[in-house]
C-alpha positions in Angstrom: -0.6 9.7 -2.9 1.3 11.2 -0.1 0.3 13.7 2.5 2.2 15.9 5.3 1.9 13.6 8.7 -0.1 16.0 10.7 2.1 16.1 13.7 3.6 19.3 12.1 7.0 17.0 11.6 7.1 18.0 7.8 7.6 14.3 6.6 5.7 12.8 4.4 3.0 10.4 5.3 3.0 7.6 3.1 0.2 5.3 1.3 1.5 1.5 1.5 -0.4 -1.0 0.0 -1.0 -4.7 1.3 -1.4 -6.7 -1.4 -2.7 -10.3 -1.0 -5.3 -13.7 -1.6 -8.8 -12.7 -1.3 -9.3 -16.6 -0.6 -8.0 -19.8 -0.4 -5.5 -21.1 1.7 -3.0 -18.5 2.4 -6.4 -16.2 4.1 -6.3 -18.5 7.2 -2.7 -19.5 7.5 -1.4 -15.4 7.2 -4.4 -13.1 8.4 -2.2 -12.6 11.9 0.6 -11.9 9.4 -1.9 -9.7 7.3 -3.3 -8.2 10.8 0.7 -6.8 12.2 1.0 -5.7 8.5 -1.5 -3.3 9.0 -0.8 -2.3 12.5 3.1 -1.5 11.3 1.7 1.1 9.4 -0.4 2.6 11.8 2.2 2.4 14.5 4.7 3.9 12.0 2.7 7.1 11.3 1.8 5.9 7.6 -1.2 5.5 5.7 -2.3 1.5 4.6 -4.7 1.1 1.3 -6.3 -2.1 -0.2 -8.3 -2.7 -3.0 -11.2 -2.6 -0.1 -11.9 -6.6 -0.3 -12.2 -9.9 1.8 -9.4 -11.9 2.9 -5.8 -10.5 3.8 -6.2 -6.9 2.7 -9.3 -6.9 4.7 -7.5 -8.6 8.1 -4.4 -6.0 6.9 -7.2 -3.3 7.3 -8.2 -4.7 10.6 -4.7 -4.5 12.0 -4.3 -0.6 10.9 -7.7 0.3 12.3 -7.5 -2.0 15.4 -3.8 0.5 15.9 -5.1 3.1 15.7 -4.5 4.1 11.8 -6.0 5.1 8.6 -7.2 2.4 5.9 -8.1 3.5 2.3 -10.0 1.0 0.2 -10.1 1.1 -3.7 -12.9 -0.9 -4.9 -13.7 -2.2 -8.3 -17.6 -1.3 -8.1 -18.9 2.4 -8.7 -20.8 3.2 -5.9 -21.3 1.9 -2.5 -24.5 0.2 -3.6 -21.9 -1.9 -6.3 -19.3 -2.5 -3.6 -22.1 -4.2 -1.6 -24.5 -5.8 -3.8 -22.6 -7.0 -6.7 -19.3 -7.6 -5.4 -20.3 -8.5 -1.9 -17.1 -6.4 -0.3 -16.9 -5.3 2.9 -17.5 -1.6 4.0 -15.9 -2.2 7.5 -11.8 -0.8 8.7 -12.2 1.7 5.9 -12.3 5.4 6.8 -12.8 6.3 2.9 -13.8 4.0 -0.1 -12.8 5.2 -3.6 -15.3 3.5 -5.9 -13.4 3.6 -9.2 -15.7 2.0 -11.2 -12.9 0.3 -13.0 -13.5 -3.5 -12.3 -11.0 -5.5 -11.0 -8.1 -5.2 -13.4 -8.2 -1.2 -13.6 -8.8 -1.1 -9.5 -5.2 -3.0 -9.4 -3.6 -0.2 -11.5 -5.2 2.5 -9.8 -4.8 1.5 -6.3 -0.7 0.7 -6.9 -0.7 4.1 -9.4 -2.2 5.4 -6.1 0.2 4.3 -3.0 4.0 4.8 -2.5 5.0 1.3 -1.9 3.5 -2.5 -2.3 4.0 -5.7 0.2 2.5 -8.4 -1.0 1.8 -11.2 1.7 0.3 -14.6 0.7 -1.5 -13.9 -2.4 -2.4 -15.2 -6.1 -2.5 -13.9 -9.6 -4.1 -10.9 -8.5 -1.4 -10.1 -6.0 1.1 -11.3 -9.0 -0.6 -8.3 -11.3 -0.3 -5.7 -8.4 3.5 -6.7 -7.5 4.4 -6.2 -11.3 2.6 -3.2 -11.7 4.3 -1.7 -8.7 7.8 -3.0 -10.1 7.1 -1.2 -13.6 6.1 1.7 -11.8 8.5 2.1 -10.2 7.4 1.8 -6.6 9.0 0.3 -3.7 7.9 -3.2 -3.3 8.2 -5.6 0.0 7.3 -9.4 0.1 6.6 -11.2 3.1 8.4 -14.5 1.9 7.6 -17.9 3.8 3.6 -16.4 3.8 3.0 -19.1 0.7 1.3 -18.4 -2.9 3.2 -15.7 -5.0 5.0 -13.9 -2.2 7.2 -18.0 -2.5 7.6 -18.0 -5.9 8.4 -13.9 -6.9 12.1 -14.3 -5.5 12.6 -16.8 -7.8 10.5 -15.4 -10.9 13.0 -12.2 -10.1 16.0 -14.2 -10.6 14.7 -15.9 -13.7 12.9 -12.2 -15.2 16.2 -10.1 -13.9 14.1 -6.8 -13.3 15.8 -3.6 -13.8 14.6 -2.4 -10.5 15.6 -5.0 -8.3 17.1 -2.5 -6.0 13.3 -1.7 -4.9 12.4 -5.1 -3.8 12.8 -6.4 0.5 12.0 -9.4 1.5 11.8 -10.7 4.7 9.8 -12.9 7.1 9.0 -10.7 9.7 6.0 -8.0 9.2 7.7 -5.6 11.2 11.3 -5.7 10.4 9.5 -6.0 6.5 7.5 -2.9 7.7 10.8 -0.8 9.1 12.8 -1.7 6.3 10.1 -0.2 3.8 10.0 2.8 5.6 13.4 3.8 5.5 14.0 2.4 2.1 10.6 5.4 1.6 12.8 7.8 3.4 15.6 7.3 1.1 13.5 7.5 -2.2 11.5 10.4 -1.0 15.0 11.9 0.9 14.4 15.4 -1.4 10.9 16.1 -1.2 11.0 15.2 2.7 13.8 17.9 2.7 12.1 21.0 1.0 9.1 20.0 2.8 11.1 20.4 6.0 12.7 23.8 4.8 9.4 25.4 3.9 6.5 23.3 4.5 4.6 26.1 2.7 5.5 26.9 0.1 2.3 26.1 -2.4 1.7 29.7 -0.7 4.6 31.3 -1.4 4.0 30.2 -5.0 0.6 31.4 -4.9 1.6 35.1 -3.6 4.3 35.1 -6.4 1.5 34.4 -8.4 -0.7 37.4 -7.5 1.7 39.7 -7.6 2.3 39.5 -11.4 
């Protein structure tokens, strides 16, 4: 999902998703990592989404919110009441919550269906699901290697698996040079829509009018 930055620049804003453990280890040795994640985005102009739980998207969400930015949770439960009760996630760094309803599995799909890119920082079979889902369809994808659990092993699963769309995956160590490199790789994939957006930034009205006057 990607909207017009509203600084009148005509490029597009766009959804990037941190992807990582909800627990275990990885939680306390990367939530700074997690934390300038989420800042990067804010501080590039960009838009950061989760799937609106605990652990490193939650510290990711921090980091955007604590920048100034905008954090979009996708959460498995159906209403807040769900969100809260039965799957004791936090409501907190979000400005908007879209209760899917889907569980846990169909959150994954819809949250990656949902943003322009993926980094996945830390992170287990959850974060595994979300990576591969990004990769099949066919969204940018960014791992923060050296951050343990599968952001270590997916360089060499890639190797072994040979994807088709290797050309779509960064990795680097550093959040921000991860976070910069995403960006213009998203300038490059989105090079023609940012270009008839800046040649008419309208024209859904034009199309309209067009419309009307048949």
């Amino acid at each position: 999902m990607s909207l017009v930055d509203p600084d009148n620049s005509q490029r597009l804003q766009y959804s990037i998703c941190i992807s990582g453990a909800h627990n275990g280890t990885t939680v306390d040795a990367d939530k700074q990592l997690a934390e300038r994640l989420g800042a990067s985005i804010a501080k590039h102009g960009h838009i950061l989404t989760t799937g609106a739980t605990v652990g490193l998207p939650y510290f990711a969400a921090k980091g955007a919110k604590d920048a100034g930015g905008t954090s979009i949770g996708f959460s498995p439960a159906s209403s807040v009441r769900e969100h809260i009760r039965k799957y004791r996630l936090p409501r907190r760094y979000f400005d908007f919550v879209n209760y899917t309803g889907l569980d846990y599995v169909g959150r994954d799909t819809f949250l990656i269906q949902s943003s322009d890119a993926v980094i996945t920082v830390g992170g287990g079979f959850g974060s595994l699901h979300e990576f591969v889902t990004a990769l099949e369809a066919y969204k940018p994808v960014g791992v923060l290697t050296n951050s343990g659990g599968a952001a270590d092993i997916i360089p060499s699963l890639m190797k072994v698996l040979q994807p088709p769309r290797d050309h779509l995956i960064i990795y680097d160590d550093n959040p921000e040079n991860l976070m910069a490199r995403m960006v213009a790789l998203l300038d490059k994939e989105f090079a023609d829509v940012n270009k008839e957006l800046k040649r008419n930034s309208f024209w859904f009205l034009e199309d309209h009018k067009k419309k009307e006057a048949h």
